[in-house]
C-alpha positions as CSV (number, residue, x, y, z in Angstrom):
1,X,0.0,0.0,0.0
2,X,1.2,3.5,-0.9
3,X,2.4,5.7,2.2
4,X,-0.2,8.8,1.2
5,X,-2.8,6.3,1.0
6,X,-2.0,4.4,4.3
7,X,-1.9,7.8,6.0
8,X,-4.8,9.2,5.0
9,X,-6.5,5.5,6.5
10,X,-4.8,6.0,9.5
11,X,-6.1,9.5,9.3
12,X,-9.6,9.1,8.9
13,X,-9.4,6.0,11.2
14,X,-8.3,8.2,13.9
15,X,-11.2,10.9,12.7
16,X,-13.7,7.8,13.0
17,X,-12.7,7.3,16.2
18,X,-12.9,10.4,17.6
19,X,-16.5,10.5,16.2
20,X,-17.5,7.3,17.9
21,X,-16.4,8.8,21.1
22,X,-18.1,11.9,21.0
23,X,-20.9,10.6,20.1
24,X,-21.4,8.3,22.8
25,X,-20.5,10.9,25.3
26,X,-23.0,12.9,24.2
27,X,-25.7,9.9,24.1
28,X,-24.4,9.7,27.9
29,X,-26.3,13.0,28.7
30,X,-29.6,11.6,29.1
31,X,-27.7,10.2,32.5
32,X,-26.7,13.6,33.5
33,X,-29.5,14.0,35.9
34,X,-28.0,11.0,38.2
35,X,-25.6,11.3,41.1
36,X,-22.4,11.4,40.3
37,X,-20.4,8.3,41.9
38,X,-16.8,7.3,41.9
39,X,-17.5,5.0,38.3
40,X,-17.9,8.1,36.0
41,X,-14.0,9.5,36.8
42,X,-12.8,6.2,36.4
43,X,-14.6,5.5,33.0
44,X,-13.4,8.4,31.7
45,X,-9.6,7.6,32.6
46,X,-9.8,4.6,31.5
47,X,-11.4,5.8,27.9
48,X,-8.9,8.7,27.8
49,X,-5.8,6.0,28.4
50,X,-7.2,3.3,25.8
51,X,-8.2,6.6,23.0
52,X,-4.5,7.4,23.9
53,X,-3.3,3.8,23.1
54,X,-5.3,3.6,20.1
55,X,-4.8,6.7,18.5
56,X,-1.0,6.7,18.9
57,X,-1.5,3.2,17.3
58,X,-2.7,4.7,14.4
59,X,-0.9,8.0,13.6
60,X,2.4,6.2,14.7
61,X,2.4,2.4,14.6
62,X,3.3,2.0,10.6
63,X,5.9,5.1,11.0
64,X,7.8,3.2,14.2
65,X,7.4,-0.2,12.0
66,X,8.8,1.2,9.0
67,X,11.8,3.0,11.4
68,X,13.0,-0.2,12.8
69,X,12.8,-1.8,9.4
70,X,15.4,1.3,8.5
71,X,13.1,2.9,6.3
72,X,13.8,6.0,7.7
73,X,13.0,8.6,5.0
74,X,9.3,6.7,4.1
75,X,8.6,6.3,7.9
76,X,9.2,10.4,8.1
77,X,7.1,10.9,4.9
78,X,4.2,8.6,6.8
79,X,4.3,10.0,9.9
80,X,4.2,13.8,7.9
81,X,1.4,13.1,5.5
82,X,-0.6,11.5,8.4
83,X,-0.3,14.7,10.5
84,X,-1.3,16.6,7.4
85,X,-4.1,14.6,7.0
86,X,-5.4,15.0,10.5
87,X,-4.2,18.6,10.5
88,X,-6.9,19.2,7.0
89,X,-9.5,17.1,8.9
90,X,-9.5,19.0,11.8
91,X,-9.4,22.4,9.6
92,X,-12.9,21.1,7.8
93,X,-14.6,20.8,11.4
94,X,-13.3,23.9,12.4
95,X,-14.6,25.6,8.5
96,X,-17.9,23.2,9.4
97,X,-18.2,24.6,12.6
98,X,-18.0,28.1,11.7
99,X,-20.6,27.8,9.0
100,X,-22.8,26.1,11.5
101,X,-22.9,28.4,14.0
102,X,-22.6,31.5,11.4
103,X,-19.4,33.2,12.0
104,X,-18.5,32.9,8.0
């Protein structure tokens, strides 16, 4: 598979993700009217330490691969275009966003 190609995978699998996420926290709302207890803190850390594995897995696991291989220049270029990716994806929300709530 190409490296811009794999990236932008990576890329949107880590945009996926996100969505997922959010999504379920905000399907979690309807539960906002209950007491708070000691499960909800660590639910969250334990989401915010297995987003953290898994995105790293994404944006970084090929690049590392292909850097122990000693592909050093294509695991640079991988690592790049996947930032660049995420970077664009995260400029559309953002463009999204500001059309949404009118600021354009």
């Amino acid at each position: 598979m190409k490296i811009i190609t794999r990236a932008l995978l990576d890329a949107l699998g880590t945009a996926v993700y996100i969505i997922l996420v959010v999504s379920f926290m905000f399907s979690l709302q309807s539960f906002a009217s209950k007491p708070d207890n000691i499960l909800i803190p660590m639910a969250m850390l334990m989401l915010f330490v297995f987003s953290a594995a898994l995105t790293s897995f994404l944006v970084f696991g090929k690049p590392v691969f292909l850097f122990i291989e000693g592909k050093k220049k294509e695991a640079v270029k991988m690592i790049s275009y996947t930032l660049l990716f995420l970077f664009l994806l995260t400029l559309l929300a953002f463009i999204v966003l500001t059309g949404y709530y009118g600021f354009v």
